[in-house]
C-alpha positions in Angstrom: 101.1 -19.4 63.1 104.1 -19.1 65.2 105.8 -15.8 66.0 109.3 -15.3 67.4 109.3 -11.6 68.6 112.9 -9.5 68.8 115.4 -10.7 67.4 118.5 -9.2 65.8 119.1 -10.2 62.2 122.5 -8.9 60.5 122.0 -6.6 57.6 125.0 -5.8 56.8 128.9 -4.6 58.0 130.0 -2.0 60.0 132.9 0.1 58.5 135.6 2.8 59.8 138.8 4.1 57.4 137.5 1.0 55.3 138.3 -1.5 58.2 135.3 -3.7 58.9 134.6 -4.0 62.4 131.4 -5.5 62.9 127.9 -6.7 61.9 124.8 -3.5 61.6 121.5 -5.7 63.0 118.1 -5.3 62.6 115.6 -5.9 65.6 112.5 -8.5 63.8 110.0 -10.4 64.4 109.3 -13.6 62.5 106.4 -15.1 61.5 106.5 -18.8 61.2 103.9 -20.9 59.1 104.0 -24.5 58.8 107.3 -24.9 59.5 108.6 -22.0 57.0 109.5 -18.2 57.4 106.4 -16.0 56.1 107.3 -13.1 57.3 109.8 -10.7 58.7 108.3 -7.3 60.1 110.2 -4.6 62.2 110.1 -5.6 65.5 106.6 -4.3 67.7 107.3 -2.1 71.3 104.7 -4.8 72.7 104.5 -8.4 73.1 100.6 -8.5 71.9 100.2 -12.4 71.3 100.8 -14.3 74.2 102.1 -17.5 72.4 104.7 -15.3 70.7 108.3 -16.3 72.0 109.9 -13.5 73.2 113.5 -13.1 71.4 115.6 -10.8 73.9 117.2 -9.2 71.2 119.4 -12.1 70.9 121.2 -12.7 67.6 119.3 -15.2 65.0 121.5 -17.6 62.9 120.8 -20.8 60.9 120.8 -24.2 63.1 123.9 -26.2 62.8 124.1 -29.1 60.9 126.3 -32.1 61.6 127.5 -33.5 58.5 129.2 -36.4 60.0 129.1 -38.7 62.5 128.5 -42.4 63.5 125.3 -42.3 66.4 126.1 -46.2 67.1 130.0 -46.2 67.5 129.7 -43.4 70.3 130.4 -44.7 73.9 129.3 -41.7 75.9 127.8 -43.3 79.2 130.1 -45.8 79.9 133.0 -45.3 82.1 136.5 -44.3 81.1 138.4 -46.6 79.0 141.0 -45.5 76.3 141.2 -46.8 72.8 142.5 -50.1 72.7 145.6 -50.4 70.3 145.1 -51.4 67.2 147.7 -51.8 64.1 145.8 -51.7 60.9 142.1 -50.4 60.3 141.3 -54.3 59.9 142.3 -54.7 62.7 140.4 -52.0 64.3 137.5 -52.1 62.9 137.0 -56.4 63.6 138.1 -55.7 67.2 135.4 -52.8 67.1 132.3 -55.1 67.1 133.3 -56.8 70.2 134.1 -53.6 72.2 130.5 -52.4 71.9 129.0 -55.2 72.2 130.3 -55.7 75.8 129.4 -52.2 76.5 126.7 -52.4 79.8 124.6 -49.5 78.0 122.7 -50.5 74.9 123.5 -48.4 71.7 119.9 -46.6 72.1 121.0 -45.1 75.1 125.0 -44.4 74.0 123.3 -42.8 70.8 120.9 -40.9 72.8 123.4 -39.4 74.9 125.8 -38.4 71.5 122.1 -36.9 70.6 121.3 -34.9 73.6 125.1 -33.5 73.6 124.4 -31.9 69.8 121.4 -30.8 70.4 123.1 -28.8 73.1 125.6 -26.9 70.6 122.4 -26.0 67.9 122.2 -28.9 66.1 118.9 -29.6 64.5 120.3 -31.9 61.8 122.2 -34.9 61.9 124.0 -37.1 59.0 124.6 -40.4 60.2 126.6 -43.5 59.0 125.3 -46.7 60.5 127.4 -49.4 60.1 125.4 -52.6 58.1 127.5 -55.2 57.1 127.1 -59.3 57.6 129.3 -59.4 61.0 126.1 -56.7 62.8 123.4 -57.6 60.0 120.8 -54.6 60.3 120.8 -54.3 63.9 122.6 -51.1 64.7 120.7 -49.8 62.1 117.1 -51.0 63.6 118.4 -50.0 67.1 119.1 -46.2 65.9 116.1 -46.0 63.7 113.6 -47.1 66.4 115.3 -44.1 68.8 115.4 -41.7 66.0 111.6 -42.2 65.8 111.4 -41.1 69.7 112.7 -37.6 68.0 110.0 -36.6 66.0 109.7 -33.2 65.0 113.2 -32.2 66.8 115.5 -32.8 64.1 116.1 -33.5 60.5 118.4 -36.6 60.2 119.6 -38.9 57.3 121.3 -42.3 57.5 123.8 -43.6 55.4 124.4 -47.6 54.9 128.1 -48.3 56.5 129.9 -50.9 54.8 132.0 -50.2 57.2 134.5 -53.3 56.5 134.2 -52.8 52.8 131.2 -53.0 50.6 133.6 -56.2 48.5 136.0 -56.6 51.8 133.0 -58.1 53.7 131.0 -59.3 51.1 128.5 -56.1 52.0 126.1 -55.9 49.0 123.1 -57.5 50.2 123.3 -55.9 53.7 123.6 -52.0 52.4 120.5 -52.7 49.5 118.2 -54.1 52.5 119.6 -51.2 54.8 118.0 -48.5 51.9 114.7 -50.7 51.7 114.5 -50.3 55.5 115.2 -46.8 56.6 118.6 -45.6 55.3 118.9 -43.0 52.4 121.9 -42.8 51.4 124.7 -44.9 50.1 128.0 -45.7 51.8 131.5 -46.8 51.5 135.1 -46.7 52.4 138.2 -46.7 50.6 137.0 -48.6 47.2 140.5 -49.0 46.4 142.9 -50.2 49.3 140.3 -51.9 51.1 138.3 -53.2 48.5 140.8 -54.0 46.4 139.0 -53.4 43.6 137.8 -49.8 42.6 135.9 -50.2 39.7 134.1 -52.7 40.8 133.5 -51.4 44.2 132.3 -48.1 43.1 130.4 -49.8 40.2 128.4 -51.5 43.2 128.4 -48.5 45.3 126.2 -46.2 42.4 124.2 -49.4 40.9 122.8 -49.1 44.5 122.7 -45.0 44.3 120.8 -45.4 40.9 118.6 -48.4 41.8 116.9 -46.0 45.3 117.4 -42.6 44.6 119.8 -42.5 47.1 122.7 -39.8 47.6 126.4 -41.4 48.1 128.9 -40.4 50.8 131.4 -42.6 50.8 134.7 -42.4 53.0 138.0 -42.0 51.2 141.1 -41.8 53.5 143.5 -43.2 51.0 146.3 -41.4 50.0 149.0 -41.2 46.8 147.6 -43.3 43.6 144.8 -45.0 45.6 143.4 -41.2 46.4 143.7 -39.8 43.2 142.0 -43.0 41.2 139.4 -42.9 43.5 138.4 -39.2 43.1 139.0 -39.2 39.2 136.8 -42.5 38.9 134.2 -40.9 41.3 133.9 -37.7 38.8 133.4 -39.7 36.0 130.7 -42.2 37.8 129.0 -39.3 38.9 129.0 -37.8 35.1 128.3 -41.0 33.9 125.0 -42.0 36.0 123.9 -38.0 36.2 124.6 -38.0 39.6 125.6 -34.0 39.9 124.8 -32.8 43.6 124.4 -36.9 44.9 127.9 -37.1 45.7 129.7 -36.8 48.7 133.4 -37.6 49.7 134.0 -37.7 53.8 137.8 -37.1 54.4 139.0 -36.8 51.0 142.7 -36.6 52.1 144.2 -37.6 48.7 142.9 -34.3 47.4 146.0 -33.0 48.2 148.1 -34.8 46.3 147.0 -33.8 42.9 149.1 -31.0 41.6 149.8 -28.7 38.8 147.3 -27.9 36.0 145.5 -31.4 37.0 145.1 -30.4 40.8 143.3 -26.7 39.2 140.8 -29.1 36.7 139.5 -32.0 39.3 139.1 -29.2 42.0 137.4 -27.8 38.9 135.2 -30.7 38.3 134.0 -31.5 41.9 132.6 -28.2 41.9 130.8 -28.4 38.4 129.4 -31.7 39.4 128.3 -30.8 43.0 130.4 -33.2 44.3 130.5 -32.4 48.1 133.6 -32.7 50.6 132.7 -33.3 54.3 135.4 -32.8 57.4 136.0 -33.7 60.8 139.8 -31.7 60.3 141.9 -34.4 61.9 145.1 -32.3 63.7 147.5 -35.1 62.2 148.1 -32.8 58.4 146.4 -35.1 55.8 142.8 -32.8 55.9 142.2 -31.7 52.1 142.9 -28.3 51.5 139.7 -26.9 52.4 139.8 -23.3 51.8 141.7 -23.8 48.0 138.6 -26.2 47.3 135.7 -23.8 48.5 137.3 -21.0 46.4 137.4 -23.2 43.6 133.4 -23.5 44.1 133.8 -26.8 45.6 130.9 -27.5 48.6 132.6 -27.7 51.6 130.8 -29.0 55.0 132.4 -30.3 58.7 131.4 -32.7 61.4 132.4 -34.1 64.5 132.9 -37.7 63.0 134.0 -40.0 65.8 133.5 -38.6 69.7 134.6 -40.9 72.7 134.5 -44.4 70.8 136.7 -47.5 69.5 138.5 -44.7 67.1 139.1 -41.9 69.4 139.1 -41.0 73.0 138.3 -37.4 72.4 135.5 -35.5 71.0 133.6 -32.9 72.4 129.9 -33.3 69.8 130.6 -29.9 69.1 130.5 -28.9 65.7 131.2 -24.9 66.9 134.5 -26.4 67.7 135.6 -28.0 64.7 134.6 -24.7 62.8 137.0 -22.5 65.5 139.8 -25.3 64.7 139.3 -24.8 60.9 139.5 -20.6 61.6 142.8 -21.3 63.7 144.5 -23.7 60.6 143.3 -21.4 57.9 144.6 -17.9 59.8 140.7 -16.4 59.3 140.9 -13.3 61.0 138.7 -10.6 59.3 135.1 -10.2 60.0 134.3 -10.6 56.5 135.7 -14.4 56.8 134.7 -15.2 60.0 131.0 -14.6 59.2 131.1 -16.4 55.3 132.8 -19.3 57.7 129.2 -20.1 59.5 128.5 -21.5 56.1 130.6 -24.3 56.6 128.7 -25.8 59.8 125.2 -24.3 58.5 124.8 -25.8 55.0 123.4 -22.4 54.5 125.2 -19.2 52.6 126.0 -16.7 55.0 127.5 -13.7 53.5 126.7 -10.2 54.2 128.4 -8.5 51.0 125.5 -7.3 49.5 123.6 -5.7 52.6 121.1 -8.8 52.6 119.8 -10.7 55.7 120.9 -14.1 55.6 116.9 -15.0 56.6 114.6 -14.6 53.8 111.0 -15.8 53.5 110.2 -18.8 52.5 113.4 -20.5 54.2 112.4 -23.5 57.1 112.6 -21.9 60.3 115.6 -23.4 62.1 117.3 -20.9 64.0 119.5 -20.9 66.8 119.6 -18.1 69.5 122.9 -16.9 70.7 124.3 -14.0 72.9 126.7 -12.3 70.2 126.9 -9.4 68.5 127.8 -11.0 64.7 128.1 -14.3 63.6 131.5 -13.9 63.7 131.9 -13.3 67.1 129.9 -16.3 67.8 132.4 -18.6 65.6 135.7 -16.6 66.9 134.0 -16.8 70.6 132.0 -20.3 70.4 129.4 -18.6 72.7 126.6 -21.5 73.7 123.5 -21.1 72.0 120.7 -20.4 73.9 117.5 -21.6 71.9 116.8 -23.8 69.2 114.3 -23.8 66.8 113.2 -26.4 64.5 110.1 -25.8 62.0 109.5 -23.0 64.4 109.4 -24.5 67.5 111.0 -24.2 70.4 113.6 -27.8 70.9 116.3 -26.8 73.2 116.7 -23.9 76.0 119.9 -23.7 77.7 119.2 -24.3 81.3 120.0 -21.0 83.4 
């Protein structure tokens, strides 16, 4: 049994003139049992069991989740270099390999320090794509795997097979079925139609797979115009077709904003009813879907980091906080209200305070972050560091003083 002693939980909104202007809070403790919340008492004057960890009367949220990013791409560690210019993702992507290959610090070590940096902003989950494909074999995949191990017990991850040059393009298959018999869970892919070529057949592939382990999909999809649209209609009606409701994610997604009238309404419609999930990284160059029309439609809406300081990008901070403040700025969220159902987004957890109910119920896994705010929405509006991290209870990151 674990306790974490003092903590403020939000119960509910403040109100004056019916103008919301902050978060009511409860002072708890918790009581943690294998891993899971199994009880939450008013908090006691005293601190009567020495292993209890003393809360401060810091504010308790749900540990951050990063939905996307790519732990062997990163090149934190190695000195300054700027993305080398590239004219086509072809191009890019074959000029990739290369690049980190001649790096002096093994991918281990560049993941390790992507790692580390995460952890630092409340992160005790992590969704990685791994790139496996016949130019790098299973080797990056190996590589992360045997450092992931080195984690135990810290964080939650799951690894996606990368065909990163196309699952038909390069000729993939083979690589991403022995990447989910050797440590990868879910399914991945990248723009079935213009890089493939061939989007039936590619996303045919791309659920036999899905089907044959268990596995979840999340498949990139920057394409944009007819290539977007056909692949988001023919993903619907795979994911329908194989009973894949809730299995189904699409990273990027731009080309959802080029359906329109009545049809835009009914597939916005449809990704909801079929749990079909849209993850992220809100790119500041206008082709992000429209993120806020699809969670009102009901449509699961996540964000992640995707590429920081590697062969893609320069920039990138590994802080998912961040990305969440950007999305407030683009979207114009202002009110309390908004602000706190926003943590949702970066949480994977439903944070809304309409009803008077704690977020924290019992039952839930205890991973919590500590922070120095007064509401949830101060800590998205403010980004204020977190302080502690829990996962399964314990104690996984303190902010040095």
């Amino acid at each position: 049994m674990t306790t974490i002693k003092r903590v403020r939980l939000e119960t509910g909104y403040l109100e004056e003139n019916e103008f919301v202007y902050g978060s009511a809070t409860s002072l708890v403790d918790i009581q943690i049992k294998n891993g899971n919340v199994s009880n939450i008492t008013p908090a006691s004057e005293e601190l009567t069991d020495t292993d209890a960890f003393d809360g401060k009367e810091l504010l308790l949220l749900p540990a951050i989740r990063e939905m996307h990013c790519h732990l062997d791409k990163s090149k934190l560690g190695v000195p300054w270099r700027p993305v080398t210019p590239a004219s086509n993702l072809v191009e890019r992507f074959t000029k990739e390999i290369d690049e980190l290959d001649a790096l002096d610090l093994p991918l281990k070590e560049r993941a390790r320090n992507l790692i580390e940096l995460e952890c630092s902003h409340g992160v005790t989950f992590f969704r990685s794509h791994i790139d496996v494909h016949p130019k790098v074999g299973q080797r990056y995949l190996e590589e992360t795997i045997e450092l992931l191990h080195e984690y135990k017990g810290t964080f939650d991850y799951e690894l996606v097979a990368f065909p990163q040059h196309g699952l038909l393009h390069s000729n993939a298959y083979n690589d991403v079925l022995t990447a989910l018999q050797s440590g990868a869970t879910l399914v991945g892919g990248v723009d079935p139609s213009s890089l493939d070529g061939d989007l039936e057949r590619s996303l045919h592939q791309t659920f036999e797979l899905a089907t044959q382990f268990n596995a979840p999909i999340d498949i990139h999809v920057h394409d944009r115009d007819d290539h977007g649209r056909n692949t988001v209609r023919e993903l619907i009606r795979l994911t329908k077709e194989a009973r894949w409701q809730n299995k189904v994610a699409i990273s990027h997604a731009f080309g959802l904003n080029d359906f329109s009238g009545e049809e835009r309404g009914s597939v916005f419609k449809e990704l909801a009813e079929n749990g079909v999930h849209i993850i992220s990284s809100l790119p500041l160059n206008g082709v992000f879907p429209p993120l806020e029309e699809l969670r009102k439609a009901g449509v699961h809406v996540s964000l992640g980091c995707d590429n920081v300081y590697d062969s893609w990008s320069p920039l990138g901070t590994g802080n998912v906080i961040e990305k969440l403040n950007r999305y407030l700025e683009v979207y114009r969220m202002r009110s309390q209200e908004d602000l706190t159902d926003a943590l949702s987004l970066i949480t994977d957890k439903p944070f809304s305070l309409a009803k008077g109910q704690p977020w924290l119920q019992k039952g839930m896994e205890a991973d919590f972050i500590l922070v120095d705010s007064s509401s949830a929405a101060e800590f998205v509006a403010r980004q204020n560091p977190v302080l502690y991290s829990f996962h399964r209870g314990q104690l996984v990151y303190q902010k040095e003083s």
